[in-house]
C-alpha positions as CSV (number, residue, x, y, z in Angstrom):
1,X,-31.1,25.1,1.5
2,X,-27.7,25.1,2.8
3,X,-25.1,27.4,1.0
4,X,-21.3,27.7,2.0
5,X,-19.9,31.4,0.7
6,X,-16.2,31.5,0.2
7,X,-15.8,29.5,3.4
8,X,-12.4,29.7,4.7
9,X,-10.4,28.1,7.6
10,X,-6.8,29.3,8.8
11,X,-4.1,27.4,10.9
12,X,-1.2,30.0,11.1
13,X,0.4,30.0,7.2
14,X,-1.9,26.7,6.1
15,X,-5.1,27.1,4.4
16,X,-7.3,23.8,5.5
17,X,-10.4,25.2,3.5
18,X,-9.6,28.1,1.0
19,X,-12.9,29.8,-0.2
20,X,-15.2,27.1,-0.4
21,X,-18.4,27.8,-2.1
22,X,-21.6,25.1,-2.8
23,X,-24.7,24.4,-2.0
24,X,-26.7,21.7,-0.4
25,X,-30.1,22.1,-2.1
26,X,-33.8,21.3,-0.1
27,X,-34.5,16.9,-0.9
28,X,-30.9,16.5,-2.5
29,X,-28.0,14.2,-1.4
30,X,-25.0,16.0,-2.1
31,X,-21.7,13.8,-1.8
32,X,-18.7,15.4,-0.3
33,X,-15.4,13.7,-2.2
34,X,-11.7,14.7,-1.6
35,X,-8.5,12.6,-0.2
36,X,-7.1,12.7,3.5
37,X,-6.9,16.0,4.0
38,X,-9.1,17.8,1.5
39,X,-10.6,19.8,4.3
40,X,-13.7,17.8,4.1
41,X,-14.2,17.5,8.1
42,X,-13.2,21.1,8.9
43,X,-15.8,22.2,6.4
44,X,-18.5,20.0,8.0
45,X,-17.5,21.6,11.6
46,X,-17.5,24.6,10.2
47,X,-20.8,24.0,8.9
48,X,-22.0,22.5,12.5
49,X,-20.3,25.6,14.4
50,X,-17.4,23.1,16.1
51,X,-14.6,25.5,14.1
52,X,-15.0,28.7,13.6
53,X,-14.8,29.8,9.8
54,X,-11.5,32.1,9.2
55,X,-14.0,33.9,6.7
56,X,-17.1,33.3,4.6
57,X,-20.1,32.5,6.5
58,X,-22.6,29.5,5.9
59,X,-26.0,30.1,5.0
60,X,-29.3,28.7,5.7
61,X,-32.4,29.7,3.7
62,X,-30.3,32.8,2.8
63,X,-30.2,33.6,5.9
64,X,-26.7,33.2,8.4
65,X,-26.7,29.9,9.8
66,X,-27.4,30.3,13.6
67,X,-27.1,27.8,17.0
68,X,-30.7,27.7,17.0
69,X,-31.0,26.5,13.0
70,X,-27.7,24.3,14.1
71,X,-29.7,22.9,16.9
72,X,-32.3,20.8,14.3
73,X,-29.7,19.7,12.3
74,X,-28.4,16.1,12.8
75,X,-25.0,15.4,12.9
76,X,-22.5,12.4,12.8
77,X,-18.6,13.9,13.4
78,X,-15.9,12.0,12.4
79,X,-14.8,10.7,15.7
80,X,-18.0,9.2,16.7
81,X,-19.6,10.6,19.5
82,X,-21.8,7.3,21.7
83,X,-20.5,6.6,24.9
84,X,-18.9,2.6,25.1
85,X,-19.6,1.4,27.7
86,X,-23.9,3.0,28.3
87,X,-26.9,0.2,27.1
88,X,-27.4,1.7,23.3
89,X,-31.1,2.6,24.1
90,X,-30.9,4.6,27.0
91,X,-28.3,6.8,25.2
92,X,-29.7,7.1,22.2
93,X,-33.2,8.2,24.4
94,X,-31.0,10.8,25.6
95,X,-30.0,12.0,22.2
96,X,-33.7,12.0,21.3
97,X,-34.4,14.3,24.6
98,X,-31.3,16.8,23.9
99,X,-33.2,17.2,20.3
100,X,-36.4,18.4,22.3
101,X,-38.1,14.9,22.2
102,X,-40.0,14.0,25.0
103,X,-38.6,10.6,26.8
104,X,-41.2,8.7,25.6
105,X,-41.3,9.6,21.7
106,X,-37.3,9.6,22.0
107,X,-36.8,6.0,23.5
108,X,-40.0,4.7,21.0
109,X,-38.2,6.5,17.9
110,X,-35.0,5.0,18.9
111,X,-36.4,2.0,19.8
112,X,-38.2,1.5,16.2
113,X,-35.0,2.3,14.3
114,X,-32.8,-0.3,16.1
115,X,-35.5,-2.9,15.4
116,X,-35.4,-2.0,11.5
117,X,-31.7,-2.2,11.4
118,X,-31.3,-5.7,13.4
119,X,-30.5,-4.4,16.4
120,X,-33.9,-5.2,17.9
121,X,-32.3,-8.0,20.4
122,X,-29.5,-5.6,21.7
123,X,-31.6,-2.6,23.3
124,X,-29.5,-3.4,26.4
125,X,-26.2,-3.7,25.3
126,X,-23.8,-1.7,26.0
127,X,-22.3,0.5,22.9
128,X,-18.9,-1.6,23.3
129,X,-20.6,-5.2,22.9
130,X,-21.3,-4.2,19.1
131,X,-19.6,-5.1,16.1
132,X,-18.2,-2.1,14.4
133,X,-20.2,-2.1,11.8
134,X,-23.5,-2.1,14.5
135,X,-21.9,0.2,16.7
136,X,-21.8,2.6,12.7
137,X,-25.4,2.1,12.7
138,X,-26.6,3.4,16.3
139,X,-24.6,6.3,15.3
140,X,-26.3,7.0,12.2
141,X,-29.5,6.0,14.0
142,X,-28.7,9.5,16.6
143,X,-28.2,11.5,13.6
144,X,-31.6,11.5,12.2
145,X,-33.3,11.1,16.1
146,X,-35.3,14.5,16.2
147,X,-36.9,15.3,12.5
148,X,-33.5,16.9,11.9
149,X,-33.8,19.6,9.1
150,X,-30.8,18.9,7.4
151,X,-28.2,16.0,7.9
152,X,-24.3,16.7,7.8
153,X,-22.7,13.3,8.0
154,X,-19.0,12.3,8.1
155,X,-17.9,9.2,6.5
156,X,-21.1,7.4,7.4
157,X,-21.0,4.0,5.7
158,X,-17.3,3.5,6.9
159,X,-17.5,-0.4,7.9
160,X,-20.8,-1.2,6.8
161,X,-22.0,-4.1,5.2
162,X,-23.5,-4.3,1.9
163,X,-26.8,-4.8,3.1
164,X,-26.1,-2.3,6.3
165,X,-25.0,0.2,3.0
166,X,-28.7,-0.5,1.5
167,X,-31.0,-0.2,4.6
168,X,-29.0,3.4,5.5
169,X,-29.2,4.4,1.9
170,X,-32.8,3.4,2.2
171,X,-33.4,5.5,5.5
172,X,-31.3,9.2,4.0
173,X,-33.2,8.9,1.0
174,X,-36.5,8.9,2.9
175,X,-35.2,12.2,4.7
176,X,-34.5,13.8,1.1
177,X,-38.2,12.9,0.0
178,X,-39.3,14.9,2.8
179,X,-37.2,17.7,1.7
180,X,-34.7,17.2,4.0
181,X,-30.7,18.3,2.4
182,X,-28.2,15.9,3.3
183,X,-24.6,16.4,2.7
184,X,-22.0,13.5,3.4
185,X,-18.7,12.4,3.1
186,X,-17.5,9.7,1.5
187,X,-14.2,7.8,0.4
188,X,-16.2,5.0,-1.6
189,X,-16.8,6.8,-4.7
190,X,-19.2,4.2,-6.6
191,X,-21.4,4.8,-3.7
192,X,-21.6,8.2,-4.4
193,X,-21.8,8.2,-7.6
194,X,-24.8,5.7,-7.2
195,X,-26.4,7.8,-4.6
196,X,-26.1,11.4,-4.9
197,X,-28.1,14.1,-6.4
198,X,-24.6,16.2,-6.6
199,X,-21.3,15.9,-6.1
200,X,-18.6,18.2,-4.5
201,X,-14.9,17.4,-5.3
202,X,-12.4,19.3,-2.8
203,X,-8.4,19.1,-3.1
204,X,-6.1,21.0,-1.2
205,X,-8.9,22.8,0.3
206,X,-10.2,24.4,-2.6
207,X,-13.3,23.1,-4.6
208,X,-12.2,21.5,-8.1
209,X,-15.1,20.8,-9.2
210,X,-19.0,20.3,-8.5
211,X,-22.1,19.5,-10.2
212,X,-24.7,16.0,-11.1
213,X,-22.6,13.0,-12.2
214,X,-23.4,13.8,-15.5
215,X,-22.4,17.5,-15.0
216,X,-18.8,16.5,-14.0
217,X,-18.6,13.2,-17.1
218,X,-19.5,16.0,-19.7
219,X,-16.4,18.2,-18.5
220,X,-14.6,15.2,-18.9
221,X,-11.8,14.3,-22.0
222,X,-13.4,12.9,-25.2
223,X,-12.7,9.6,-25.0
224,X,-12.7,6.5,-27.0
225,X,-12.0,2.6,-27.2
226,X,-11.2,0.6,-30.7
227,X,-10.5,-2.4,-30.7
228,X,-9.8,-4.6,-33.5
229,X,-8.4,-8.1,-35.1
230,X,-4.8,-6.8,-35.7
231,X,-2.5,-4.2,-34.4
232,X,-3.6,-0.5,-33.5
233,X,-0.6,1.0,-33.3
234,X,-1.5,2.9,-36.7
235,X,-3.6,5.8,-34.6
236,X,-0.4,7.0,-33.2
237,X,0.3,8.2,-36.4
238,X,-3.0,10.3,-36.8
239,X,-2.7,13.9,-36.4
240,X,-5.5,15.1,-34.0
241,X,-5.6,12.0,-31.8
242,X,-3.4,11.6,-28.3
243,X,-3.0,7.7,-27.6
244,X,-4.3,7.0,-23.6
245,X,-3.4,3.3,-23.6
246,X,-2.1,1.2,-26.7
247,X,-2.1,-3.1,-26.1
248,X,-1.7,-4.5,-29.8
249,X,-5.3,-4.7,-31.3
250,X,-6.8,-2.4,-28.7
251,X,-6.4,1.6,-28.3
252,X,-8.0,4.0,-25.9
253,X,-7.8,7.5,-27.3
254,X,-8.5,11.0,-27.2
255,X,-9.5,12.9,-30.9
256,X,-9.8,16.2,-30.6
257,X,-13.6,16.6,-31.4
258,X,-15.8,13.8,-32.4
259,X,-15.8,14.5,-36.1
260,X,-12.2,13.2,-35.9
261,X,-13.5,10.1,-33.6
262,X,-15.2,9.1,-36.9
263,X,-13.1,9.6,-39.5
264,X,-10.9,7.4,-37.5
265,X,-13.7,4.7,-37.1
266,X,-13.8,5.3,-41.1
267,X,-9.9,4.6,-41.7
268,X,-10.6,1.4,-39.5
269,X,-13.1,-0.2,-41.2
270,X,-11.2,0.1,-44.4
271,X,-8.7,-1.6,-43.1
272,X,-10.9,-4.4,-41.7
273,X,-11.2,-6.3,-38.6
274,X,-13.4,-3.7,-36.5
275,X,-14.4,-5.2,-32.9
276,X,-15.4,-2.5,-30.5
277,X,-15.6,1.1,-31.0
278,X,-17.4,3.0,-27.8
279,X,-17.2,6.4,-26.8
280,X,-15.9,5.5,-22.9
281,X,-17.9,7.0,-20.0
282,X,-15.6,7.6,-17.3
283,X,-16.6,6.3,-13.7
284,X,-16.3,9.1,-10.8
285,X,-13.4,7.8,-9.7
286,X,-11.6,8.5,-13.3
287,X,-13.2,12.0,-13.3
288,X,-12.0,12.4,-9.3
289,X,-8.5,11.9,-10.4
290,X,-8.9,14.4,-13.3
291,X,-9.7,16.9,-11.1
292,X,-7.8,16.0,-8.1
293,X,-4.0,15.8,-9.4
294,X,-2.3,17.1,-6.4
């Protein structure tokens, strides 16, 4: 398990990480969320030893994280690391061999991955020939070369394709089964939302929140649609409830506690016309800009 304890990075008089704390749990996906400039990549180089920490410390099975436990982990920075203009296999042999693979189990490993992610015909192209989206998934393919214990990835669906976003999903979740944390960034939150075993939300450098999907939509406002065959603008006028959205026969709203929810469903009725009435389930991107109000 990976745990983060009151991580903090300095630049002079700006905080780019203030006291993080979370943790990335053994066979969980945990989904790293925040705008430009959260201090999502400065944690994940912290994390990977690139920055050092201002204070805090990162933790691995309890223990301080050191080079050696760094040196199994696979990582994919934000400014990608292949060389553009070397043949994609032999490089990504390399990265197999700086891992501790031997040549042969590096360039057969690599070699099988590029095959599974229809790259089979390109073993000799050079890393510049790709589309963007193929050059996204030889990178990804060097992060998980070497049984990596843990995976620290930053922004790695950026530019894939739906399908390209399925096979990847496909291959991290095989890692988790094995027990394997991964922690990764991401600015497309349905993804995350879809994918993750937890989330972490950071803003300003400071975690606002953290927990399961469902974790974060309990912590959520009360929330509720009516909808009906004549005007709403009546709830306005009921003490308890704060109006989100009015438009003529429909009304989001917020009641105070969900007795008041039904007594409000109970006034409708009564005054006929009743089409919808759902308690709304906010998506993550709703409960990200909860949380997140700069």
């Amino acid at each position: 398990m990976l745990e983060l304890q009151q991580l903090t990075r300095r630049y002079g008089d700006h905080v780019a990480v203030d006291a993080a704390s979370f943790t990335v749990p053994q066979g969980q996906m945990v989904g790293f969320v925040g705008g430009n400039g959260a201090g999502k990549t400065t944690t994940m180089r912290m994390i990977m030893g690139v920055l050092a920490p201002t204070s805090g410390e990162v933790l691995w099975d309890g223990e301080p994280l050191t080079r050696a436990d760094r040196s199994r982990f696979g990582y994919m920075p934000e400014e990608r690391g292949l060389y553009p203009k070397q043949q994609v296999l032999d490089q990504l042999t390399y990265l197999g061999q700086l891992h501790g693979m031997s040549r042969a189990a590096a360039r057969d490993r690599s070699a099988d991955l590029l095959t599974r992610f229809g790259l089979g015909e390109r073993f000799r192209s050079k890393l510049e020939e790709l589309s963007l989206g193929n050059q996204q998934r030889a990178q990804i393919i060097a992060s998980v070369l070497g049984d990596p214990k843990m995976l620290v990835l930053d922004e790695p669906f950026s530019g894939l394709d739906p399908a390209a976003v399925d096979q990847m999903s496909e291959l991290l979740r095989e890692h988790t089964v094995r027990g394997v944390p991964v922690l990764f960034s991401s600015h497309q939150l349905d993804l995350v939302d879809r994918l993750c075993d937890a989330i972490v939300v950071l803003h300003e450098g400071k975690v606002v929140a953290r927990g399961t999907s469902e974790q974060l939509r309990a912590n959520a406002p009360l929330r509720y649609r009516l909808t009906m065959g004549q005007d709403t603008g009546w709830v306005r006028n009921v003490p308890g409830i704060t109006v989100v959205d009015l438009d003529g026969p429909s009304v989001l709203f917020e009641p105070e506690d969900e007795q008041l929810a039904e007594r409000l469903l109970t006034d409708a009725v009564a005054r006929g016309g009743v089409r919808e009435f759902s308690r709304m389930r906010p998506t993550l991107s709703e409960i990200y800009r909860e949380v997140a109000v700069a």
